[in-house]
C-alpha positions in Angstrom: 27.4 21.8 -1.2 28.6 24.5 0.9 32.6 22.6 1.3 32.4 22.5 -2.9 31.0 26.5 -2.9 33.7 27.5 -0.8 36.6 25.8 -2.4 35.9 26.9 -5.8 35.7 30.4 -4.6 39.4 29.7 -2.6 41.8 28.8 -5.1 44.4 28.0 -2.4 43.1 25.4 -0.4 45.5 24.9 1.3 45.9 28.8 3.0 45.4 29.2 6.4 42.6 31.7 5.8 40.7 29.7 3.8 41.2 26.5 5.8 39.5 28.6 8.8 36.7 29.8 6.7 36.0 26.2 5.0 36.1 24.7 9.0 33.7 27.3 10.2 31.5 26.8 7.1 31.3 23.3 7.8 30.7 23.5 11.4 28.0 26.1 10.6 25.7 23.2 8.1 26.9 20.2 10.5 25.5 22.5 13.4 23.8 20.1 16.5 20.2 20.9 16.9 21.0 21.3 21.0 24.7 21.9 21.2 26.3 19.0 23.3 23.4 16.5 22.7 22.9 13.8 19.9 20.4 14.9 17.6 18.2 12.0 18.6 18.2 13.2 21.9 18.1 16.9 20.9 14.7 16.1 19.1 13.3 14.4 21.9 13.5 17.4 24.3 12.2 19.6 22.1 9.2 17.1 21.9 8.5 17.6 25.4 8.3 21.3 25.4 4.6 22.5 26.3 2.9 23.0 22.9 2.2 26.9 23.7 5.4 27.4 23.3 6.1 25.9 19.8 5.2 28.9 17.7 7.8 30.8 19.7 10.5 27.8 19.3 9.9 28.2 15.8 11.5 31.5 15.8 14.7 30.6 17.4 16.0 29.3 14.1 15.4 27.5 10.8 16.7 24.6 12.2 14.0 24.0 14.5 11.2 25.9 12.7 12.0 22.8 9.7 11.8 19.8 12.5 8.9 21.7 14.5 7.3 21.8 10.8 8.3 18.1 9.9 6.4 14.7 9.6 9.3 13.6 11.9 8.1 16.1 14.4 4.7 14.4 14.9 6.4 11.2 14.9 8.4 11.8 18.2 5.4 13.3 20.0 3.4 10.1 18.8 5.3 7.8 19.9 6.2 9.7 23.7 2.7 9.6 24.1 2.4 13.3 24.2 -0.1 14.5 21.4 -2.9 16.5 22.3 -6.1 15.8 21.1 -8.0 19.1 20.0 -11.3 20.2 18.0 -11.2 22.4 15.5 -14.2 24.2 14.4 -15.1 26.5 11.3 -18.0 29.2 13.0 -20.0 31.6 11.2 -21.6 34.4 12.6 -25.7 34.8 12.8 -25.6 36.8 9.4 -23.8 34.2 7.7 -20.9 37.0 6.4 -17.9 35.8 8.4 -16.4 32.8 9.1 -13.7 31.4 10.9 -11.8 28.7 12.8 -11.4 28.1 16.1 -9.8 25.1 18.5 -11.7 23.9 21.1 -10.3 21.3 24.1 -12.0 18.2 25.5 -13.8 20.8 28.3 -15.1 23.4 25.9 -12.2 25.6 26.5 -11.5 28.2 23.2 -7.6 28.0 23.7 -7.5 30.0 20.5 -9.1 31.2 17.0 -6.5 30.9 13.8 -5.1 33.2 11.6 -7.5 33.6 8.6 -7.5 31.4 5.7 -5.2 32.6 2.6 -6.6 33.7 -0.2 -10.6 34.7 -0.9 -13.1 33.3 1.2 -15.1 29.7 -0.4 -17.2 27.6 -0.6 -17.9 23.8 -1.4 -14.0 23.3 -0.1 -12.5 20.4 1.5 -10.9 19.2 4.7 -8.6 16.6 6.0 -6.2 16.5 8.8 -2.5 14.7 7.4 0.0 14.1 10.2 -1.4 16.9 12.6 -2.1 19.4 10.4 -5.3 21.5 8.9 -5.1 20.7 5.1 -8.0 23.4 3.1 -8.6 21.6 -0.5 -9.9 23.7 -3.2 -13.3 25.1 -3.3 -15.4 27.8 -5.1 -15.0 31.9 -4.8 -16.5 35.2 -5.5 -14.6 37.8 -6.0 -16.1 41.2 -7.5 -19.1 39.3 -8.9 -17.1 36.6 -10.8 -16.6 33.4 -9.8 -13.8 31.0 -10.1 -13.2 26.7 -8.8 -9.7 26.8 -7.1 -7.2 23.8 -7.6 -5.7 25.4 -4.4 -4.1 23.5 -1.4 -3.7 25.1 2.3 -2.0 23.6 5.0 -2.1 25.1 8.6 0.3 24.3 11.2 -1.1 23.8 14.5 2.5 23.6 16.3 3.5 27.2 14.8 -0.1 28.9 14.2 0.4 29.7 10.6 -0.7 28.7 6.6 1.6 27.6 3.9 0.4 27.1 0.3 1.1 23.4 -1.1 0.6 22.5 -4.7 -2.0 23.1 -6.7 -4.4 20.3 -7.7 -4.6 18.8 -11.3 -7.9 19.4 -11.6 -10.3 22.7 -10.3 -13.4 21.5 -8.1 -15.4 22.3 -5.6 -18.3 20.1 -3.9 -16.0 17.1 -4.3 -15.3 13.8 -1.7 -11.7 14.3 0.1 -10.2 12.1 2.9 -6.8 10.6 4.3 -5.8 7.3 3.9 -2.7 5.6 4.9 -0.9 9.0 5.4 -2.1 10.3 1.5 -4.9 12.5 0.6 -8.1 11.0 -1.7 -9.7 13.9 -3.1 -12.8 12.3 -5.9 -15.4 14.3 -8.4 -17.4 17.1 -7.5 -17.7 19.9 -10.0 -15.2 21.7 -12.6 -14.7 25.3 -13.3 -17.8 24.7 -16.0 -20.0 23.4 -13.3 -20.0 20.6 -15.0 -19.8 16.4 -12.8 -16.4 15.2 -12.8 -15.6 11.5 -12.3 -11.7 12.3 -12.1 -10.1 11.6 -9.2 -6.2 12.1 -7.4 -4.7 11.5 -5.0 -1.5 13.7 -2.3 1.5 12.9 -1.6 3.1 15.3 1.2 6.5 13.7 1.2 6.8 14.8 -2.6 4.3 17.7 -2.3 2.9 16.7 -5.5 -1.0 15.2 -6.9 -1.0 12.2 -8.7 -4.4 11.2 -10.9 -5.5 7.7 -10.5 -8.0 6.0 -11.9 -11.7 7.5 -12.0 -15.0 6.9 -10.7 -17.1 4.3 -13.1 -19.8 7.8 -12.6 -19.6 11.3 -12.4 -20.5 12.6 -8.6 -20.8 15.5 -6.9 -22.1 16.7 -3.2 -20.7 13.5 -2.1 -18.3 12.9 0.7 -15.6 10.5 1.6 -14.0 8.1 4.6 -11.8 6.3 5.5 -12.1 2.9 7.4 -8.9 0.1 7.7 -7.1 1.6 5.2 -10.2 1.7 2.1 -11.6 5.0 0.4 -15.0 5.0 0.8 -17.2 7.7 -1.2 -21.1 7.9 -0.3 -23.8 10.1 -1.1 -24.2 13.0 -3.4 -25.3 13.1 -6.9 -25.1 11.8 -10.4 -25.3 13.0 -13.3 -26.7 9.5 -14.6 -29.1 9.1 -12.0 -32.5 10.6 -11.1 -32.2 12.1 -7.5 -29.4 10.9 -5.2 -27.3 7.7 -5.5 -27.0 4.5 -3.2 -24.3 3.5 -4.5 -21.1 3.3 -2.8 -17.6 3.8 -4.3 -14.7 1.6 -2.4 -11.1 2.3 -3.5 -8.5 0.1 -2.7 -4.8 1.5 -2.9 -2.9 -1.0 -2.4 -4.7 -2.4 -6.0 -5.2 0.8 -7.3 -9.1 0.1 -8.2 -12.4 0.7 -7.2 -15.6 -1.5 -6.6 -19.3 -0.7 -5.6 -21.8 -1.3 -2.8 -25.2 -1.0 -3.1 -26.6 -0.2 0.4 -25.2 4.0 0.9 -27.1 6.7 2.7 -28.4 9.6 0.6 -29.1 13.1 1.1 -26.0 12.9 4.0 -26.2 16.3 5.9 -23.4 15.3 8.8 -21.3 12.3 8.9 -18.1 11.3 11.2 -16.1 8.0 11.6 -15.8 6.6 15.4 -13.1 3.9 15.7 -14.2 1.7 12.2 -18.0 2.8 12.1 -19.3 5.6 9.8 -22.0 8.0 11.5 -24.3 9.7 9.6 -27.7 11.8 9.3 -29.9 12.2 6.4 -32.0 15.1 5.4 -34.8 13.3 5.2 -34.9 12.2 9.1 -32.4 14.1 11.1 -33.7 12.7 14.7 -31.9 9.5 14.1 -28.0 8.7 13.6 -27.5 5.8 11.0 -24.8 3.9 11.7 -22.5 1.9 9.6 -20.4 -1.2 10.4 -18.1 -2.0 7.5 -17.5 -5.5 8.7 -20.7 -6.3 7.7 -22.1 -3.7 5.7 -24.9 -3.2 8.0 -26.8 -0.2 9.1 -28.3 0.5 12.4 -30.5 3.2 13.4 -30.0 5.4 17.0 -32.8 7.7 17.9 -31.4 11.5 18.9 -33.0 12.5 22.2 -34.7 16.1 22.2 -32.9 17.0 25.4 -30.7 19.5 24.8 -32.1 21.1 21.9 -34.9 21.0 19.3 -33.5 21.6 16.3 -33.5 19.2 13.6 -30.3 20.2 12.0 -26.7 19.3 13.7 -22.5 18.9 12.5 -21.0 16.6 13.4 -17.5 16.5 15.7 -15.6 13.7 17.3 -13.3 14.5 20.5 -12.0 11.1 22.6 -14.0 8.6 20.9 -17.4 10.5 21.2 -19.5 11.9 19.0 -20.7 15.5 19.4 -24.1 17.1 18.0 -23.6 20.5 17.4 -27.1 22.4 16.5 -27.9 24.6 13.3 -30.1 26.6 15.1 -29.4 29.2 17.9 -31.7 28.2 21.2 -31.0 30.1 24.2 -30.8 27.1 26.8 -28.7 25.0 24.1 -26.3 22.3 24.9 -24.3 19.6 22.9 -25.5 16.9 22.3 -22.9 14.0 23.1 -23.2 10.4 22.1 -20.6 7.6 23.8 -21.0 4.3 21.5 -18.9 2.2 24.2 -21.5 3.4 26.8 -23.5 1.0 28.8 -27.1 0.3 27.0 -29.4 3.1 28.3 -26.8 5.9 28.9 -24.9 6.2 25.4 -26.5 9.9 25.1 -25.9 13.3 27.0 -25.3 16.9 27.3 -21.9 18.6 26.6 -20.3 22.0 27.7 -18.8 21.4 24.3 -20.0 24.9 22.1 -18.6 27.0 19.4 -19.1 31.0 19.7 -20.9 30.9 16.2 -23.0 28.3 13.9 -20.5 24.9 13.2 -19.7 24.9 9.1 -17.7 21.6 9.7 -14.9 20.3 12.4 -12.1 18.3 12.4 -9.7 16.9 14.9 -6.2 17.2 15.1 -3.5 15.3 17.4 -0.4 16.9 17.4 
């Protein structure tokens, strides 16, 4: 495009000057990412580069600020063996007024708290991680007294510490059932800019930055909450607005057949839930000293007892960081530690205390490799 620019602005092509200028042009969108080195190789190195320093590689130029920013990025690092496993964690503080994110290591180390979210603050949002990156669906806000359901999509960049807006959902919600599944977002009911259940769901596509609606729930459902285990959309819990109370049933979309089937066995009344390798962890409401655990293979539940060591509260969020499951209280005790659960643990010794802790009350967590 730039050669075809060039020439119709040089109606002698065949000038001196104006074979210079189209050479340099050229050279210029043909540029190597590391003069000297194959691009291949050129990508590789700057794979290896600490990750501190990616925001600041970011600024050299466009060139690397679009591979640092790319799918292909992650891809290099994933395959080198060199992602970085971090947890990141949405705090509010003891009034409840102001909230925010911040990343946590495997040692409880705060390596740093994000730039805030775009746009006003919500709630009843969504979030999913897609190829190493903090993606912030939708929600409901207050702003001046009115309130509004946002269609809105958010992604943050880990690698260069900053938001982008994405497009816009098809449909408002908030209080909806997202997750990732084979490298596309699942976002499914909740409730419209009326308040009213939705059944509608659609689905993400970041390689065409563009939602797709697929087919809906048999239901409308709302306060639910979705996972995703061998490549199948699972949506549990929450309401219905054709049911008394909370529903059993569980939703099971299959993409690869484009349709959904039922379960009958679901938890209800889900305050916290997290997947560990293919088993779904969750606690209920209505007896938050156990963890019921769910093994897809064969739809079975089993129930762990949470220890009081550690703390006494009756109310925790859920994180996951190298295969365990952390317990983070929604109460502040004084002599408070994590709790930490290791399901590959020898009998007797799956439960202890982490140095794990965020600076404020855990909203939700999620955890990135990148």
């Amino acid at each position: 495009m730039c050669f075809s620019n060039l020439v119709q602005q040089d109606s002698n092509p065949t000038s001196k000057s104006g074979s210079i200028l189209i050479s340099k042009v050229v050279n210029h969108c043909h540029s190597p990412i590391l003069p000297g080195l194959p691009d291949d190789v050129s990508k590789y190195c700057l794979a290896l580069v600490p990750r501190s320093h990616f925001p600041v590689m970011g600024a050299v130029c466009k060139q690397w600020r679009s591979f640092i920013k790319s799918k292909e990025f992650f891809t290099v690092r994933k395959l080198a063996g060199l992602l970085e496993e971090w947890l990141y964690v949405l705090t509010v503080d003891a009034e409840g007024k102001e909230s925010r994110w911040e990343v946590l290591d495997c040692f409880g180390h705060k390596h740093r708290q994000l730039r805030p979210m775009p746009g006003p603050a919500k709630a009843g949002f969504g979030v999913v991680v897609l190829n190493g990156k903090l993606m912030v669906i939708a929600g409901y806000a207050v702003a001046d007294g009115t309130g509004s359901v946002s269609p809105d999509l958010y992604q943050y960049d880990s690698c260069l510490n900053s938001w982008s807006k994405l497009a816009s959902m098809n449909v408002a919600r908030y209080d909806f059932a997202c997750a990732e599944v084979n490298g596309m977002i699942y976002v499914v009911g909740g409730r419209g800019t009326d308040g009213e259940s939705l059944s509608c769901a659609e689905v993400y596509d970041s390689d065409t930055d563009k939602w797709t609606v697929i087919e809906s729930l048999r239901r409308p459902r709302w306060g639910c909450f979705a996972y995703n285990i061998e490549g199948k959309l699972y949506v549990m819990g929450g309401r219905s607005s054709f049911t008394i109370g909370n529903s059993r049933f569980v939703d099971v979309y299959t993409p690869e057949n484009q349709t959904w089937c039922q379960m009958k066995n679901g938890c209800v009344m889900v305050t916290a839930h997290a997947v560990l390798g293919n088993k779904l962890f969750c606690m209920e409401w209505k007896n938050e000293r156990k963890l019921a655990i769910f093994n897809p293979l064969d739809n079975s539940w089993k129930m762990v007892t949470v220890p009081v060591t550690g703390s006494l509260s009756v109310g925790f969020r859920f994180g996951v960081l190298n295969g365990k499951l952390l317990l983070f209280s929604l109460q502040e005790d004084a002599g408070y530690y994590t709790l930490l659960y290791d399901p590959n643990a020898d009998p007797g010794s799956e439960w202890q205390t982490s140095e794990i802790k965020p600076s404020g009350l855990c909203l939700c967590t999620v955890t990135i490799k990148a």
